[in-house]
C-alpha positions in Angstrom: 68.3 189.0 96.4 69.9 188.3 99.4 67.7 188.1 102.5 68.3 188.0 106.4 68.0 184.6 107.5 64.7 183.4 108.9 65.4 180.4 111.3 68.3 179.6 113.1 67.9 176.3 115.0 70.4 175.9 118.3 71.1 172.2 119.3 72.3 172.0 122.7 74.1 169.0 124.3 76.8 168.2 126.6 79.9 166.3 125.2 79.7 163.4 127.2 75.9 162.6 126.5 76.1 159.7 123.9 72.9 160.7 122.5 73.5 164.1 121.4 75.4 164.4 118.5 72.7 161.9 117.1 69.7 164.5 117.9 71.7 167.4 115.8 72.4 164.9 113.0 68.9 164.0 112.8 68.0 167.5 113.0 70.3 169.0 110.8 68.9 165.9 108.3 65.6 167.3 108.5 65.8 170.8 108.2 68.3 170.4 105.3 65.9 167.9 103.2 63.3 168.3 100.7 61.1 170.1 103.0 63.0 173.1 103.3 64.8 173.0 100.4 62.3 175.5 98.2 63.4 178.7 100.7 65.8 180.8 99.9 68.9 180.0 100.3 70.1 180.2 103.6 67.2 180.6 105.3 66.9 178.0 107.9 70.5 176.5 109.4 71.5 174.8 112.4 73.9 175.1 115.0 75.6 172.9 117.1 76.5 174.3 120.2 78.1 171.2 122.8 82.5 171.7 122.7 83.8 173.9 124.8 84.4 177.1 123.6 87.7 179.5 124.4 88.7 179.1 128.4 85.4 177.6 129.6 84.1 174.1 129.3 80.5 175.4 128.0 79.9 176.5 124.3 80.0 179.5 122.3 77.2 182.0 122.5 74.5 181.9 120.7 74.8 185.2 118.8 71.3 186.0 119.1 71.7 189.2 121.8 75.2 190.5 120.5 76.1 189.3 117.3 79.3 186.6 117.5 80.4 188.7 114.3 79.9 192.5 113.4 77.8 193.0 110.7 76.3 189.1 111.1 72.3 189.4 111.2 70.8 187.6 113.3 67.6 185.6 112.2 64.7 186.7 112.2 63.6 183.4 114.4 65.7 181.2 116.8 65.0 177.5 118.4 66.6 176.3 121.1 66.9 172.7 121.0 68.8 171.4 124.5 68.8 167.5 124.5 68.4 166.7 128.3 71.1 164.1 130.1 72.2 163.6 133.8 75.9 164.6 132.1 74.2 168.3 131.5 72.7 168.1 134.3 75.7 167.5 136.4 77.8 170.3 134.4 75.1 173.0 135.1 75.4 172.9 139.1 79.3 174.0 139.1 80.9 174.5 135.7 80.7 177.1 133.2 77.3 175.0 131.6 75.8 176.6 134.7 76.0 180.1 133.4 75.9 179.0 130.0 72.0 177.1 130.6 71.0 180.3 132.3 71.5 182.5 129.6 69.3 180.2 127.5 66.5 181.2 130.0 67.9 184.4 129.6 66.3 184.8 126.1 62.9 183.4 126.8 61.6 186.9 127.2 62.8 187.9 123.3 59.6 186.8 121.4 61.7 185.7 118.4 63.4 182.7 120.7 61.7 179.5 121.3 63.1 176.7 123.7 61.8 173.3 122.9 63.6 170.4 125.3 64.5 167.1 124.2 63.8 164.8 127.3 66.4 162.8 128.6 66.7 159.5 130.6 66.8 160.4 134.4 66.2 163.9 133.9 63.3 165.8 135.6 62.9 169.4 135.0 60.2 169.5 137.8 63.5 170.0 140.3 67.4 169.8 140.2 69.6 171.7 138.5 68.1 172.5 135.2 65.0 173.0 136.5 65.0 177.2 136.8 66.1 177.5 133.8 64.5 174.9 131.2 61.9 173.6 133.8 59.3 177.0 132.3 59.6 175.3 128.5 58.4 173.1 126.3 59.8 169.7 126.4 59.1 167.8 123.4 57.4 164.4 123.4 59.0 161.1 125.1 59.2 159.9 121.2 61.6 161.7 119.8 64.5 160.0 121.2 63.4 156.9 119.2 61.7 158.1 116.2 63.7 161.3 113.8 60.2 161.7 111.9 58.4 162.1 115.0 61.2 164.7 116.3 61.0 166.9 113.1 57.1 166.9 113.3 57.0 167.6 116.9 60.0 170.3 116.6 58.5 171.7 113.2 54.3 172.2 114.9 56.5 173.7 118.0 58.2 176.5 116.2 55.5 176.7 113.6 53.2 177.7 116.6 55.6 179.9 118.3 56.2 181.6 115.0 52.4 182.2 114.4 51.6 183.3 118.3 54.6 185.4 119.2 51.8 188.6 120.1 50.2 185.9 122.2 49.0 182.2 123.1 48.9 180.5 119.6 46.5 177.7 119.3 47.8 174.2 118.2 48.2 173.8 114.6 45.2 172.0 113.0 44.7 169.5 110.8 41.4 169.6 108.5 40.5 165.7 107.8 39.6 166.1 104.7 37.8 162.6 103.4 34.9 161.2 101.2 32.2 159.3 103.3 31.2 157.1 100.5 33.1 154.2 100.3 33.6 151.8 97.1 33.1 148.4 96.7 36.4 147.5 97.8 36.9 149.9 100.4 33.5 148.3 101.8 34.6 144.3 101.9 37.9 145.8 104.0 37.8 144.5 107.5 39.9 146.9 109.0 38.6 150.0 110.3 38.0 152.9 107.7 40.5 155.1 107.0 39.8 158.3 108.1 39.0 156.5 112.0 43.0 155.5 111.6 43.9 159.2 111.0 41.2 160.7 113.5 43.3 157.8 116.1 46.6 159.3 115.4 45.6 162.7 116.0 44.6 161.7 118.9 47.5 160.7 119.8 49.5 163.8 119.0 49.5 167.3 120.1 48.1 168.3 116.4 44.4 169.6 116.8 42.1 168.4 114.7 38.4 169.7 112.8 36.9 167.1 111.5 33.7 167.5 109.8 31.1 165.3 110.9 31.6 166.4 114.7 32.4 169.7 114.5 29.9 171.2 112.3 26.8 171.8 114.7 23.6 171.3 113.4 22.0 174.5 111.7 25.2 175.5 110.8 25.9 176.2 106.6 28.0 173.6 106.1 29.0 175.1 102.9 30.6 178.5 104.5 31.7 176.0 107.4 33.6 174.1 105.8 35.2 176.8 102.9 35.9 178.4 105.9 37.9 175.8 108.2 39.5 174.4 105.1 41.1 178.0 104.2 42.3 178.3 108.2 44.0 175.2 109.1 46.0 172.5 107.3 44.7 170.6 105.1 45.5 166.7 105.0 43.3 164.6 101.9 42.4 161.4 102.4 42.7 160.5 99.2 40.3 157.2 98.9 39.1 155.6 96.0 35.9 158.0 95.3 37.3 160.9 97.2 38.4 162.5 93.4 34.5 162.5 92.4 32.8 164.2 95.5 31.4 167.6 95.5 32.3 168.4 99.1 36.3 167.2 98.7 36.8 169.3 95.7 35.4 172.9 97.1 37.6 172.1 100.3 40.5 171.7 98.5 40.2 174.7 96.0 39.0 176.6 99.1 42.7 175.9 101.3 44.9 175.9 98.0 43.2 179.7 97.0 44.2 180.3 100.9 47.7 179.3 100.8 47.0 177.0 103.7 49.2 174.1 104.0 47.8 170.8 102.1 49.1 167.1 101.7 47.5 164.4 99.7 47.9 161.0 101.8 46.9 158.8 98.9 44.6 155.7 100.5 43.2 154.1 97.6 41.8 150.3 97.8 40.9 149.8 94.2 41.6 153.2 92.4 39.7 155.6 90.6 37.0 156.2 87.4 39.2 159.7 87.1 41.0 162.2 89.4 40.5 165.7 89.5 42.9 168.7 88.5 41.9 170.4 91.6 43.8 167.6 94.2 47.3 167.8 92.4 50.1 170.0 92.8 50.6 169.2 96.6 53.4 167.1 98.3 51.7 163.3 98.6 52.0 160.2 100.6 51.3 156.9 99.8 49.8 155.1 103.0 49.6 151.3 102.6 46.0 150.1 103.6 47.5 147.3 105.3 50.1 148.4 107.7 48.7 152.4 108.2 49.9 153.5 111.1 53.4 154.4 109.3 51.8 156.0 106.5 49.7 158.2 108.3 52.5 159.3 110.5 54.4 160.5 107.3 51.7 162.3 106.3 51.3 164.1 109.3 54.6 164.7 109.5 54.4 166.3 106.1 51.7 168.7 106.4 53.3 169.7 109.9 56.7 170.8 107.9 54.3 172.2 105.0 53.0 174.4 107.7 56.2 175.4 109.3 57.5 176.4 105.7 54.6 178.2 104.8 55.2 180.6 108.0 58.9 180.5 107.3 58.2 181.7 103.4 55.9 184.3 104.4 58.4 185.8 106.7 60.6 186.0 103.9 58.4 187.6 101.3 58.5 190.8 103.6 61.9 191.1 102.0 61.4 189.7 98.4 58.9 191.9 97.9 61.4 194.9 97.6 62.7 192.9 94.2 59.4 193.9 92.6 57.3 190.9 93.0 53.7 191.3 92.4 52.4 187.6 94.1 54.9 185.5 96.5 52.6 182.3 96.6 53.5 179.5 99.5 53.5 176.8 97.2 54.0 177.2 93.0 51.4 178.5 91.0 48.5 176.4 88.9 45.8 177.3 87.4 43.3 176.9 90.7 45.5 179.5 92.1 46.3 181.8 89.1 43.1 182.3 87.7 42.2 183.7 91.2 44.9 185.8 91.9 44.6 187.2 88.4 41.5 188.4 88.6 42.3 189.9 91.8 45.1 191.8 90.5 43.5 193.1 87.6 40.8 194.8 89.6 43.4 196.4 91.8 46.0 196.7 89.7 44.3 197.6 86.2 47.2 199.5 84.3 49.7 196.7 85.2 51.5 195.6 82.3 53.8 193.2 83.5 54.0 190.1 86.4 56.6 188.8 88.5 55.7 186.1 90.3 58.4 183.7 92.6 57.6 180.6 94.7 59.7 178.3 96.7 61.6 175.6 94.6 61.7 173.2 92.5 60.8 175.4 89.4 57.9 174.2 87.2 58.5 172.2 83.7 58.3 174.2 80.4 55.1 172.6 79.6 53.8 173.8 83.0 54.7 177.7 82.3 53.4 177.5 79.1 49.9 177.0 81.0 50.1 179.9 82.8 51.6 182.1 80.5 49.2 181.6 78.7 46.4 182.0 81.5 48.1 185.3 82.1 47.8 186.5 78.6 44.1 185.5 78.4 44.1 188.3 81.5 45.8 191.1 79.9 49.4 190.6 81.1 51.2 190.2 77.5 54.0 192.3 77.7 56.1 190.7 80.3 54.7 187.5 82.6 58.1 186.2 84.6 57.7 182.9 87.0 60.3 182.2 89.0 61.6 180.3 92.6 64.6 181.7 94.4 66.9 179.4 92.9 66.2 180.2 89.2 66.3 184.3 90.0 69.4 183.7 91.2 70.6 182.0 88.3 70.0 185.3 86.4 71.5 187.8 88.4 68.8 188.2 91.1 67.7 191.3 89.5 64.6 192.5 87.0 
């Protein structure tokens, strides 16, 4: 099963900028955690590219025109990360960095590269040397040099959008608040503003987008097949407050983006807790945001969904190729029954002589007790003679064949 890599992520600094090294750890951190993990292996790396390489003082190629190796593929995406100083700066008017930065802007016009700037102290790409070639890009915000969360989430929504609009402008990713208007008891005697005002603030704040129900619904519009329909096309973050689990609304948003594959993170909110929770809001990557100090929790939510969304486009990529193993459903995120029953009734309309399923989703596998479900579920449709579940890792494990 072995598959082209999807993402290659180029981190660019000069040797003598202090900060650089720091900006690759950091992103080399992120890309290699939990996140990312569930892809096959191999699939998103990064690169260093600051020590001179053979008889020039700039680095190596990237590899991404000419292959540094014959027969080495290049991915199927590339980010180019340079972190800004006035050292860089200073190398690319009369040193081999001069060439070097050009042929970064030298690949702008491949719609498989993105260049995303880290800014730098007393760096302005408006003139000056750098300015031709990385003034045209995206420079990422002033925050990043401070905050590694707030790096990966601005880094991830910037090649998560470049990866969705390469025939054209993508829009910014956005987030669908999804929250329960009725408050409980507890949630009522709170001082603070309410919850979802926090979140709406902190979006705000960010380059995310957001679609937010009460304003932008218009009136007349079914807010039934409005909202289905924004929760299945955006990300999905849940408020999760104590009577979010019991409303009508929050539960066919949720089944609507999960039977999507849209991206969806549970920030869990809760003042006092709840009568019961719902099978419909599990399954998803969660957040616990402290009521009292939110601004931190919300920020790691966001920063979830924003990684959730970059790995959903990263995973899809990849199924192009996993499909030649014979899969019949390559789901973003591992199957439940909200998902299954679904698909299976899907696929036995279409596909009404199919004896057998092979299904794979990104990693970690599910317990025994979970597959047992949905066996099961699978069986109840017709599929009894061969019903296989697996996530890259555990195909592997057996060969990487049927």
């Amino acid at each position: 099963m072995p598959t082209p890599p999807i993402l290659d992520v180029f981190v660019v600094w000069h040797p003598d900028d202090p900060t650089g090294e720091q900006r690759f750890t950091e992103l080399l951190t992120h890309f290699h955690g939990p996140a990312f993990s569930g892809l096959v292996g191999g699939a998103v790396e990064v690169y260093a590219r600051s020590a001179p390489w053979g008889d020039s003082d700039a680095p190596r190629p990237f590899g991404i025109k000419e292959p540094l190796v014959e027969g080495l593929p290049r991915a199927q995406f590339n980010a180019i990360v340079p972190v800004l100083s006035v050292e860089m700066a200073r190398a690319a008017q009369d040193t081999g960095w001069d060439q070097f930065v050009d042929s970064i802007r030298g690949l702008a016009d491949d719609d498989r590269v993105g260049i995303f700037s880290i800014p730098g102290d007393g760096v302005d790409l408006g003139s000056g040397s750098l300015s031709q070639a990385l003034g045209p890009f995206q420079t990422l915000d002033e925050g990043v040099r401070h905050d590694p969360v707030l790096l990966g989430r601005e880094l991830d929504q910037a090649i998560a959008q470049h990866v969705r609009g390469r025939s054209g402008d993508a829009p910014r990713l956005t987030v669908f608040v999804s929250h329960a208007k009725h408050r409980s008891l507890a949630e009522m005697d709170d001082d603070a503003p309410y919850i979802y005002d926090s979140v709406r603030s902190r979006i705000a704040d960010s380059r995310l987008a957001e679609f937010f129900d009460a304003s932008d619904i218009q009136t007349g519009t079914d807010w039934a097949e409005a909202l289905e329909q924004n929760a299945s096309n955006h990300a999905l973050l849940i408020v999760r407050t104590d009577r979010y689990a019991e409303r009508e609304w929050t539960k066919r948003e949720v089944k609507a983006a999960k039977q999507a594959g849209a991206p969806v993170v549970s920030m869990y909110a809760l003042r006092s807790g709840e009568e019961r929770g719902s099978f419909l809001m599990d399954h998803v990557p969660t957040v616990v945001c402290n009521l009292d100090e939110r601004d931190s929790g919300i920020d790691s939510a966001l920063a979830s969904l924003v990684s959730e969304a970059l790995k959903s486009a990263l995973w899809e990529a990849q199924s192009a190729y996993l499909k030649e193993d014979g899969f019949d459903w390559l789901p973003t995120r591992s199957p439940e029954p909200t998902t299954l029953a679904a698909w299976l009734s899907e696929h036995r309309e279409t596909h009404p002589d199919d004896q057998h399923l092979w299904i794979m989703h990104p990693d970690p596998p599910l317990g025994e007790a979970e597959r047992d479900v949905l066996t099961q579920l699978c069986e109840l449709a017709g599929f009894n003679a061969d019903v296989n579940i697996y996530t890259p890792r555990t195909f592997a494990a057996r060969g990487g064949a049927s």
